[in-house]
N, C-alpha and C positions, 0 to 999 in steps of 0.2 A: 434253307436251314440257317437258322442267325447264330451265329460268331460271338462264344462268349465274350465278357469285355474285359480287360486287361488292361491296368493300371500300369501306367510305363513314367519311370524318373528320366525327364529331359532334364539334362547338363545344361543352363543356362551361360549364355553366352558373357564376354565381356563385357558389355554394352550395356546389357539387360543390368548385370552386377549394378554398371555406375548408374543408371536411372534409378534404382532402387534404393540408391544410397544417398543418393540427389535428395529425391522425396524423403526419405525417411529425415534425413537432416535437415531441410527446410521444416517440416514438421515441429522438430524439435527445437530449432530455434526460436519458431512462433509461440512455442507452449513456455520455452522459457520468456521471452518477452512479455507475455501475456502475463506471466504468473508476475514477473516484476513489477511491473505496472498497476497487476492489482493491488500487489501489496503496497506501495505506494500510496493510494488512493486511501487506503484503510489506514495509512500511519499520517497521512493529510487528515483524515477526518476526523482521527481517535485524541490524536495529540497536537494537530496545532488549532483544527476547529473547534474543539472541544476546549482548546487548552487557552486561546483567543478570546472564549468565551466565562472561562475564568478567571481572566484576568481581567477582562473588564467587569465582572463582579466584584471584586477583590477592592478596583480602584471606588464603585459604589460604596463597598462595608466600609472601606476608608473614611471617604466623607460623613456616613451617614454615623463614624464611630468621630470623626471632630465636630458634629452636632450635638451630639450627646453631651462632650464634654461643655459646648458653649450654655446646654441650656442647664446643667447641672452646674455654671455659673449664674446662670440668674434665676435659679430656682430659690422662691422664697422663706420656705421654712423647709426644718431639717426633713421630715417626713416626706417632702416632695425629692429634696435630695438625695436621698436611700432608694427611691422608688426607680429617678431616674438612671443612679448609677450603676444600680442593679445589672443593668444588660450588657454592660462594657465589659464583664469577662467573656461574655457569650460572642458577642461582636468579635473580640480581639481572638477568639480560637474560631472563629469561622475563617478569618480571614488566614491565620496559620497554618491549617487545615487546608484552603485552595491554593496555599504557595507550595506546602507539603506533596498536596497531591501531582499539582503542574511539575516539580521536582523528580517525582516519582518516574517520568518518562523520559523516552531517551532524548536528550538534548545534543544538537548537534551546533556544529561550527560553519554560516554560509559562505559561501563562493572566495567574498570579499572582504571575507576575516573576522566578520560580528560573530561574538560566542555567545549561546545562550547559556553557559555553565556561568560564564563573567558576569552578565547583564542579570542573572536573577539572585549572582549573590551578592550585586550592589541594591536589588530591591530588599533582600535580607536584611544586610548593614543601615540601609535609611529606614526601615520599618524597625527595626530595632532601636533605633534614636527615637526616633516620634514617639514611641511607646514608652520610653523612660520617662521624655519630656512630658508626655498627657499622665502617666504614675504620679509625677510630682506636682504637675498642678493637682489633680485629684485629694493627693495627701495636703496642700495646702488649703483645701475646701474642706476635708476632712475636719483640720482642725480649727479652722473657720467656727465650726456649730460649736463646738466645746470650747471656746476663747471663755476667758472668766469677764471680759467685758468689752462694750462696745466699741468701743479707740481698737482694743485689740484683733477684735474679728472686722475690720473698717484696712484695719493695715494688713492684714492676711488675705481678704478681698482683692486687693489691690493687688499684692504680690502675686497670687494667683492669675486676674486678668492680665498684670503685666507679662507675666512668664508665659502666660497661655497666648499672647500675640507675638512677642518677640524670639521666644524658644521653640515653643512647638509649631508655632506659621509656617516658617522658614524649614525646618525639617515635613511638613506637611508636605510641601512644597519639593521637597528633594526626590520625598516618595511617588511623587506623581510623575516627575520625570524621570525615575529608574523604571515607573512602570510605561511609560511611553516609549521610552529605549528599548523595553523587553519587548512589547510589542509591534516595533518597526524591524527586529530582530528577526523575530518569529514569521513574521510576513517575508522577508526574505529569505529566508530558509528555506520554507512555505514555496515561494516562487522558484527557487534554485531547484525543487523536489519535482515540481510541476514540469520544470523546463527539462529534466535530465529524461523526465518520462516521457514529453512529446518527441527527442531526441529518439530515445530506444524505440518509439512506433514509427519515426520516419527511417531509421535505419534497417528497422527489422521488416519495415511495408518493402523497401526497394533491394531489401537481399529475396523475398520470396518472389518478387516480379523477377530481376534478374534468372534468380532460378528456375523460376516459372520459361522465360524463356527459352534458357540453357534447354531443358530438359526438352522442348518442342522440338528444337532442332538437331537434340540429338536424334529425338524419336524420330525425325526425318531420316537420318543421315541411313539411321539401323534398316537393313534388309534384309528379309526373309530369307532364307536361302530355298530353292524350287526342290518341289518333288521328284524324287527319281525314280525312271520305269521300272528299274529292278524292284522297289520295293513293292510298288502298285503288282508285279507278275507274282511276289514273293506270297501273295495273299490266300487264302484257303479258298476263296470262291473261283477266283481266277485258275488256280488249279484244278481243281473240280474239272472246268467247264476244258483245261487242256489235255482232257485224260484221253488217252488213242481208244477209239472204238475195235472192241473185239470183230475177230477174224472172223471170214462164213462160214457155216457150218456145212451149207450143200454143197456137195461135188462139183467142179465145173466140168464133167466129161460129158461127149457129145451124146446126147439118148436117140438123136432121128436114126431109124433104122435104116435110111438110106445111105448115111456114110457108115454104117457096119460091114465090116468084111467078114465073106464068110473062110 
């Protein structure tokens, strides 16, 4: 006859408590390391890889906006001058636009003290020179074409190339070194982010081996405690089987008619 079943609350031991709290905490240290480190990788990608890569965009619209202005000096008639200078608003807000946006993200300060709050707002203050200085050449080309005669627009030429080699070279030049600055900045920062995270994976690999060990030997140390016979006799089946057999029912009196007495 089978023994229905019955769900019994074992009291877990001491032991058992710290294994279980072993694991559970190794666990959790791994999920946080893990989470750290991804996030890491995601603010490596979003904003220095991304942000690396606008800025050496940045330093291209540069150039390709102090070309504009060289050839809008030797552009021959006024018609080709209007045509070329056209795009120099468009140029100068793409690149305000990628300094904007790089700005936009969180900028931090690396190991060994380079800030990138400092180093992009010395790219600011030199982009903001060069840009005066290319306005004013521009407005000296400007009125180049409307000079009422030749001597006059001959000496406005001039001033123009002279101011366009000695004014705006030199701060041309400033800007490409704020933006080389930003960018060995960036790369350290960049590196210091990289190192802090292969740090949290080598620390958080040899606390879970450690752990990992710990818990083996604990699980060595812990032993079962043995069965006892009271409980094995306490059983229904065991009982059953020690039930006394009932008494006889026949007489034991003698029935040979030979030992009857008469």
């Amino acid at each position: 006859m089978r023994t229905p079943f019955r769900f019994q609350i074992v009291r877990p031991a001491f032991s058992q408590i710290l294994i279980s709290l072993l694991i559970a905490g190794l666990g959790l240290m791994g999920a946080r390391a893990l989470s750290q480190v991804d996030q890491d990788l995601r603010i490596m990608y979003t904003e220095y890889t991304l942000g690396a890569t606008d800025l050496a965009h940045i330093s291209a619209d540069i150039m390709r906006f102090r070309t504009t202005i060289i050839r809008a000096l030797e552009a021959p008639t006024k018609k080709d001058f209007d045509r070329i200078t056209a795009s120099l608003p468009d140029q100068r807000a793409r690149i305000q636009h990628a300094i904007d946006r790089y700005a936009a993200a969180s900028l931090r300060v690396s190991l060994s003290g380079r800030s990138e709050p400092e180093d992009l707002q010395a790219v600011r203050e030199s982009l903001d020179q060069y840009f005066s200085a290319a306005s004013h050449t521009v407005n000296l080309l400007v009125q180049l074409w409307v000079a009422r005669s030749p001597q006059e627009a001959a000496e406005l030429r001039s001033k123009a190339e002279l101011y366009a080699a000695d004014n705006s070279g030199p701060k041309l030049i400033q800007v490409s070194l704020a933006l080389d600055r930003l960018l060995e900045t960036v790369a350290e920062v960049a590196k210091d982010m990289r190192d802090e995270g292969t740090k949290t994976i080598r620390e958080t690999s040899a606390a879970l081996i450690v752990g990992s060990l710990l818990i083996a030997f604990l699980n060595l140390l812990v032993r079962r405690p043995p069965a006892t016979r009271d409980a094995a006799s306490d059983s229904p089946s065991v009982a059953q089987d020690r039930q006394q057999a009932p008494p006889f029912a026949t007489s034991l009196k003698r029935t040979d008619p030979l030992f009857r007495r008469e």
